[in-house]
N, C-alpha and C positions, 0 to 999 in steps of 0.2 A: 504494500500500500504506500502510495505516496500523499505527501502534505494537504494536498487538493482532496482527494476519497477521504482521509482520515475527517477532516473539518467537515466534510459533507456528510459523513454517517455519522461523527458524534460530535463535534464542536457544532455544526451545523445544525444538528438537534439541539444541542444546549442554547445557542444562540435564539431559536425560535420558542423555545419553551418557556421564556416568561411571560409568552402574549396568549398560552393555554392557561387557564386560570388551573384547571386540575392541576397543574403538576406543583403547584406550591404545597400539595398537602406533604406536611415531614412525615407522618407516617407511610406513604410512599414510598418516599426516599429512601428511608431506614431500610426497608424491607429490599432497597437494589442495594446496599451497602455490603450485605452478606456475600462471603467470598466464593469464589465461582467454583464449580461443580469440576472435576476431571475425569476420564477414564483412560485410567493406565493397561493397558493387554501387551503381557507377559505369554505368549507361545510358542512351545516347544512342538516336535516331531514326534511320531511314532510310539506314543503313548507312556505307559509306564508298566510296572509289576504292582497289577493292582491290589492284590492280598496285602502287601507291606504299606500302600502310598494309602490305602483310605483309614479312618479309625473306625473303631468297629461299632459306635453310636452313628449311626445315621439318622436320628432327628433327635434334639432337645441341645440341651447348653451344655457346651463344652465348656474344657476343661486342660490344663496342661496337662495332666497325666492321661486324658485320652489320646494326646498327639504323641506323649512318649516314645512307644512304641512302635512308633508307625514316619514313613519316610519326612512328612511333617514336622518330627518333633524341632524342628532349626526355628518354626515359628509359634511354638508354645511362649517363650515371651509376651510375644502382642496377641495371645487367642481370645483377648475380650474384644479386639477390634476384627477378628475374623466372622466371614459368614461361609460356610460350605454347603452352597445349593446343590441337593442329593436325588438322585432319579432320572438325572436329562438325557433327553438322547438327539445328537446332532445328525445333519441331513444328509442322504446320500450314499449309504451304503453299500460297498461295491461285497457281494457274492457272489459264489460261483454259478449260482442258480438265477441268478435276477430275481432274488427273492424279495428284495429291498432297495434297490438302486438301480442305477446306468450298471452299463457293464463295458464301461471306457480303462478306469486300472483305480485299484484301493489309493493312490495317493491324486491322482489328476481329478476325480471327482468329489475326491473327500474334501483336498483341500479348497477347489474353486468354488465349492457349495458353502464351508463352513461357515463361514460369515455373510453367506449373502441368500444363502435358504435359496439357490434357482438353482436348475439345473445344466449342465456344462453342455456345448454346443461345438462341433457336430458331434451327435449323437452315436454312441455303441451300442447294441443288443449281443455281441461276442464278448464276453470276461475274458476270453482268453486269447483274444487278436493282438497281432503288434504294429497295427495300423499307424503312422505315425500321427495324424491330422486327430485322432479321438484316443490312442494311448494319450501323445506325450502333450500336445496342443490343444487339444479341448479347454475351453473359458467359460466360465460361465454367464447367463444372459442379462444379468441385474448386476447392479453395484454392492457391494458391503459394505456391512455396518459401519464400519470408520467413518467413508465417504458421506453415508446418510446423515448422520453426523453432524462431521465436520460442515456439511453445507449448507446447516441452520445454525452452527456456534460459534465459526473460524472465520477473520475477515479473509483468509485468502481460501476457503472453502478446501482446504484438504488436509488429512490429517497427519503428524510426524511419523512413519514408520522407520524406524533405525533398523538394520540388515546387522546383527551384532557381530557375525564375522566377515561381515564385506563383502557377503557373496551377491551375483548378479540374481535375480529373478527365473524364472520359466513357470509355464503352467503346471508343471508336477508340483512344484513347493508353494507356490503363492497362494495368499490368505487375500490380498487386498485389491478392491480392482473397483475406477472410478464410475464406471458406467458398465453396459454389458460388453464383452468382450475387449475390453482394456486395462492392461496389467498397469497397477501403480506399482514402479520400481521402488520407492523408498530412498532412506540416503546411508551412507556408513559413518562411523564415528566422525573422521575428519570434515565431513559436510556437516554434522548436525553441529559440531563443536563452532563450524566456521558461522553458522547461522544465527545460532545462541550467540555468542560473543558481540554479535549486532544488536543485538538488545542495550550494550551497556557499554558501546566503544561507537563513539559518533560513525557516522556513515559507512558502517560494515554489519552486513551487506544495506540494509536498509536506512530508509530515512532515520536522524535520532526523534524526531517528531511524531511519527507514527508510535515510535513505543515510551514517547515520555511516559505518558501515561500509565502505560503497563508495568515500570518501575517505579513507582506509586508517587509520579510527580504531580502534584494539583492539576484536574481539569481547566481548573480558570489558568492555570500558568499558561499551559498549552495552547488557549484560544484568546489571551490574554488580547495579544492585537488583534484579532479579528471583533472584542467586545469593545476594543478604544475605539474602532472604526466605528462604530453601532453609536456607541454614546455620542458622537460627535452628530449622530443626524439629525433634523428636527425634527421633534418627536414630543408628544404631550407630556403636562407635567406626570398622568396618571401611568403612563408608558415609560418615563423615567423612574416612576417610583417600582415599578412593577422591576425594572431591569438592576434597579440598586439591590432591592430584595432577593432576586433570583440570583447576584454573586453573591452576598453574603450566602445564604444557602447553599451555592455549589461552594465556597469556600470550603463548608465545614462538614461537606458531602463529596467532594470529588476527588478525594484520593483512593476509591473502591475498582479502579479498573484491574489493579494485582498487585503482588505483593513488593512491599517497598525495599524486600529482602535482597532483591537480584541488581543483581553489583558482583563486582569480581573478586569480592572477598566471600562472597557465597559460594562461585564458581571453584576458588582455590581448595576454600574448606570441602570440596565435591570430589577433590582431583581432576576437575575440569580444566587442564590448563595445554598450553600448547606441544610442553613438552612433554607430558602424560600419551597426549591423545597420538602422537609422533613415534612415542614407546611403543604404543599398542597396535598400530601400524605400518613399521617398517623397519624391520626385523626380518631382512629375506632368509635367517636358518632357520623362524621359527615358523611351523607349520599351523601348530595349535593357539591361535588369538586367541581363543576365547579363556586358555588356562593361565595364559605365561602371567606370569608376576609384573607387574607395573612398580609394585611400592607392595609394604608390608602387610598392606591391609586391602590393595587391590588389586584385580587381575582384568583383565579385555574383558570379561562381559558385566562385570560389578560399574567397569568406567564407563561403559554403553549405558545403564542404568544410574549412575548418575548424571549421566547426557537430560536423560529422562525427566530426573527428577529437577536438573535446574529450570528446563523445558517448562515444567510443571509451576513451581515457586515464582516462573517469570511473568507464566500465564502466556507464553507465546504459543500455545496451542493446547487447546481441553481436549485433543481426543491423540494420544500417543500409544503407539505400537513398538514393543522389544519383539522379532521375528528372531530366533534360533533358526540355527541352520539345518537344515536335511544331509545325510551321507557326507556326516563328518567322522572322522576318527580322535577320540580324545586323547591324545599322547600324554598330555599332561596330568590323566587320570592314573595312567598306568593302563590304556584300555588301546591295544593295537588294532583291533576289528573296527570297519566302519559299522556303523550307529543304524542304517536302516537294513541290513544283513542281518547284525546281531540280534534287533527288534526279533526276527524272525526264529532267535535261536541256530541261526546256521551260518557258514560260512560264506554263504553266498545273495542272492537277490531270489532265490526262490520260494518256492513255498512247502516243501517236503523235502524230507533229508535226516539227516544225524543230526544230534543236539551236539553242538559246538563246546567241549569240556569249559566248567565255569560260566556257562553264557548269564546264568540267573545272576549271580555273582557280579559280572560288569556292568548288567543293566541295573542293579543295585549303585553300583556304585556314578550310574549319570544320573541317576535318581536322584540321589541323594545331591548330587551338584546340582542340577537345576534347583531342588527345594533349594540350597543354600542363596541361590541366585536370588528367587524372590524374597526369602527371609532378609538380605540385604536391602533388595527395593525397599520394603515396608521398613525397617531399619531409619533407612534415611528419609523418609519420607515422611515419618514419625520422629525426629529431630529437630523438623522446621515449624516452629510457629507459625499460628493461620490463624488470626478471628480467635474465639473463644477458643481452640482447641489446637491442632497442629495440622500441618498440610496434608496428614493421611486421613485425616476424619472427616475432610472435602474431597476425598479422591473414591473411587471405586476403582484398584487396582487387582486385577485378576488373573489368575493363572488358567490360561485352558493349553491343554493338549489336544490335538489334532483327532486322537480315538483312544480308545480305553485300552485295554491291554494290546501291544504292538503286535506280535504277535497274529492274534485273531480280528487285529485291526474292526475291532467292533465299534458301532458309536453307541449305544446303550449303557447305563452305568458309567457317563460320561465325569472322569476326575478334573472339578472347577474348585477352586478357592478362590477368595474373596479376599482382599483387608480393605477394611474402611468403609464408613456408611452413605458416603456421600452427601454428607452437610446434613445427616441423620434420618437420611431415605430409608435407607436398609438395616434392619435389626443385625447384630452383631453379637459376635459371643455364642453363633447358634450354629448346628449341623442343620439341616431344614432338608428332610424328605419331601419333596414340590410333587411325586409320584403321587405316593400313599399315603403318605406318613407315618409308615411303622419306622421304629426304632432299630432294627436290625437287617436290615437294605443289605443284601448279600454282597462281599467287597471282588466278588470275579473270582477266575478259575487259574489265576495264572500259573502259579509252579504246580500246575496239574501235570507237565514234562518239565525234563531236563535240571530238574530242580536241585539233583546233586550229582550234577557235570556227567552223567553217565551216557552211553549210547543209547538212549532214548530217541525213540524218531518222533520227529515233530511233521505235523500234518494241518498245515494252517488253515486248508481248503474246508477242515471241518469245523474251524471256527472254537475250539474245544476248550480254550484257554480263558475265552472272553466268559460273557455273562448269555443267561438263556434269556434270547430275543424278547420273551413275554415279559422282562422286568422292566424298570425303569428306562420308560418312555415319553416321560413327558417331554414335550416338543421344546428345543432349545431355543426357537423365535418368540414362546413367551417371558424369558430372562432376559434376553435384546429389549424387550418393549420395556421390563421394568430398568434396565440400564439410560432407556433413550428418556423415558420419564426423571428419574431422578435425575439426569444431567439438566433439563428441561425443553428438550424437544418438542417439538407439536405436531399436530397429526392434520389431515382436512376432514371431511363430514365422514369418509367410510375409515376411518380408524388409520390409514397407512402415513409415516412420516410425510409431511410438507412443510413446503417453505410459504410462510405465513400462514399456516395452521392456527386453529387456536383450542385443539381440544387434547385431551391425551392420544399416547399412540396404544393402539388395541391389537393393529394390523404389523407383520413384518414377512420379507419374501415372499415366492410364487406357491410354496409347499410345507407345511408343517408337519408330514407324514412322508419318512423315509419311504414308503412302498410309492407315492404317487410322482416321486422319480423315475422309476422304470419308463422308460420309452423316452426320457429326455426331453417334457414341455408336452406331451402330448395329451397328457390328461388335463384338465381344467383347472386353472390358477385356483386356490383352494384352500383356506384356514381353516380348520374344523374348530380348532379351538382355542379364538382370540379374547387378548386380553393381556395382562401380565401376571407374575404370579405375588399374588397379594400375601400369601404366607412370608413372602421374605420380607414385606415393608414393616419400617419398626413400631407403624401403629398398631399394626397384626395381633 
């Protein structure tokens, strides 16, 4: 945004606003004062070992000793500010049967659909083709949630997706896409750093005018000369009084556009700095970014997250993306197998075979690293004062994984965590069965093979690892609606996001029933059952 758009969408409103008599009311005011809403989304690949990663309460108030024992326990510290919506199940399930989805490949439909609930285009009815236009290329026909979004919250309408080890995009891995059939690449550390730094270093990259304000410089400073010009017009006395009134007012009202925090001594204490981000980028021996050590306390994907979180504090964008990479290998783990092979328990990309000796073992132990990844997020994010509370108790940052046990690559019994209520949307401190709400929601099938490192054959085609299709199914586009709510979204008359909406959103994607994918669009756009899920909100 430049000087000219900035004044015309909000000094430009301030300027007109003392000749609406309504907006003089302060309790108005007070109520925009409150600090802005974010959604942080934290995703990984290829699921996890569901038996260790969930705790064994699936609905009621947790507890740190429920997280103890279980991949979690890194965020038992902050589990009053957790919420783990229990039951979901995401769109698009690739089978060998087309029992539940396309049958384009378990990662090009899983991922193009995840967040955007349509189905991928051109369309497969073979699971087992190597076509390349519907294996590897297939897109989906709708934008994701990001975008939905960001194009009612964001003045530049798109949301920050960070690529945390640099990788390029393709249709098999990507989450994010602006419109239908259009991949949003994202940026890598050293772009999102060079972006942020413009916030609080005059004309890099952007205007310093467009983000006075978002570093919590007074509105009136900002349009200062544009109100000198206004008082000097000839103007009644009743219009004069009305314009003295509405600065003192925005005086003692207009430092609410974000927080006053973002400054480079925020950035520093983040390890946001140029020689950090330089560490973790250009290092041609090292293979593994996301582990090498930066400093003592951080490593490539802690310093991508705190990209994040300055991102957040600065208020330069409310809807932020950490992306993990697909078919890495963790060296720095101790873990020589690539990551979407191992998923499978085998040494290769297929789907039957020998169990790879230790395979539970290594997935254990990126389990455990990605937990530690978000426990860091929420860490610092719970560090920064915000309004009554701190900048994680305005965020809803989430962890989703792409499918629930890698393996059996199922979307059912889908592993989501939560930290933060979102300016007190969402109940906290709770496990929440959104299915059933029984208390003991089965945690999956996974060390059902290979479990100690033996010749066990693993048989993915039969799905045996995950959880049985008849459980937790609730549709994952009714957590979109209550996420796009609490940020404050709006919807038009039939419930689906719009821009100048004014009701809630009820409506999300083309399909809320994994089965009404098969044939790729051919069944009828279709929500069976909209709405969000009101067990999670903290009035509940």
């Amino acid at each position: 945004m430049n000087r000219r758009i900035f004044l015309r969408g909000l000094g430009g409103a301030c300027v007109a606003a003392p000749f609406l008599g309504s907006i003089l009311d302060r309790t108005v005011m007070a109520q925009q004062a409150a600090p802005p809403k974010r959604l942080i989304v934290m995703f990984t690949p290829y699921g996890c070992i569901t038996t260790r990663w969930f705790p064994k309460k699936s609905h009621g108030p947790l507890t740190a000793a429920d997280l103890q024992p279980t991949t979690l326990k890194h965020l038992a510290p902050h589990v009053d500010k957790l919420l783990m919506p229990r039951g979901i199940r995401a769109m698009n399930e690739w089978t060998a049967k087309l029992e539940r989805g396309q049958g384009n490949d378990p990662h090009t439909q899983v991922n193009g659909s995840y967040f955007t609930c349509h189905p991928v285009t051109p369309n497969s009815d073979d699971p087992f083709s190597f076509d390349q236009a519907t294996k590897f290329n297939a897109q989906p026909t709708g934008p994701s949630l990001d975008h939905v979004i960001a194009r009612q919250l964001t003045p530049q309408g798109t949301p920050l997706l960070l690529n945390t080890a640099g990788q390029n995009e393709n249709p098999q891995s990507a989450i994010s896409y602006s419109a239908a059939v259009t991949l949003f690449k994202g940026v890598n550390a050293s772009q999102a750093f060079s972006s942020l730094t413009g916030l609080f270093e005059a004309g890099k990259p952007t205007s310093p005018d467009t983000y006075a304000a978002m570093r919590g410089k007074s509105v009136l400073d900002v349009v200062k000369d544009d109100l000198q010009r206004l008082e000097r017009f000839d103007m009644s006395r009743s219009d004069k009084q009305k314009l003295a009134a509405w600065k003192e007012l925005l005086s003692s009202t207009g430092n609410v556009v974000a927080s006053a925090q973002c400054n480079t001594s925020l950035a520093t204490a983040l390890g946001a700095t140029q020689e950090n981000v330089a560490l973790a980028i250009t290092r041609p021996s090292v293979d593994d970014v996301l582990t090498q050590r930066i400093s003592d306390s951080l490593d490539g994907a802690d310093l991508c997250s705190n990209l994040a979180v300055l991102a957040a504090a600065c208020n330069a964008n409310p809807v932020i993306l950490l992306k993990y990479p697909g078919n890495y290998v963790f060296k720095g783990l101790g873990v020589n197998r690539e990551s979407a092979s191992l998923s499978r328990r085998l040494d290769n990309a297929g789907m039957t075979g020998t169990c790879v000796p230790g395979a539970i073992d290594m997935l254990l132990t990126i389990d455990d690293y990605y937990a530690r990844k978000f426990a860091h997020l929420v860490e610092q994010l719970n560090r920064i004062e915000e309004g009554d509370g701190t900048l994680l108790d305005n965020c809803a940052a989430v962890w989703f994984q792409d499918v629930s046990d890698g393996c059996a690559r199922n979307l059912n019994n889908l592993p989501i965590v939560q930290a933060g209520s979102a300016g007190g949307y969402f109940k906290t401190g709770w496990a929440v069965n959104v299915d059933d709400g029984s208390p003991d929601l089965t945690t999956g099938n996974s060390e059902i093979t290979c479990a100690d490192g033996t010749s066990d054959q693993v048989d993915a085609i039969s799905q045996e690892t995950g959880t049985d299709p008849s459980l937790a199914n609730a549709p994952i586009n009714k957590y979109y609606c209550s996420l796009m709510n609490a940020l404050g979204v709006k919807a038009g008359p039939d419930g689906f996001p719009a821009r100048g909406g004014s009701g809630p959103v009820t409506h999300f994607g083309m399909y809320d029933r994994t089965e009404d994918f098969i044939g790729g669009g051919t069944n009828p756009p279709t929500i069976h059952d909209p709405g969000e899920f009101t067990a999670l909100k903290a009035s509940s």
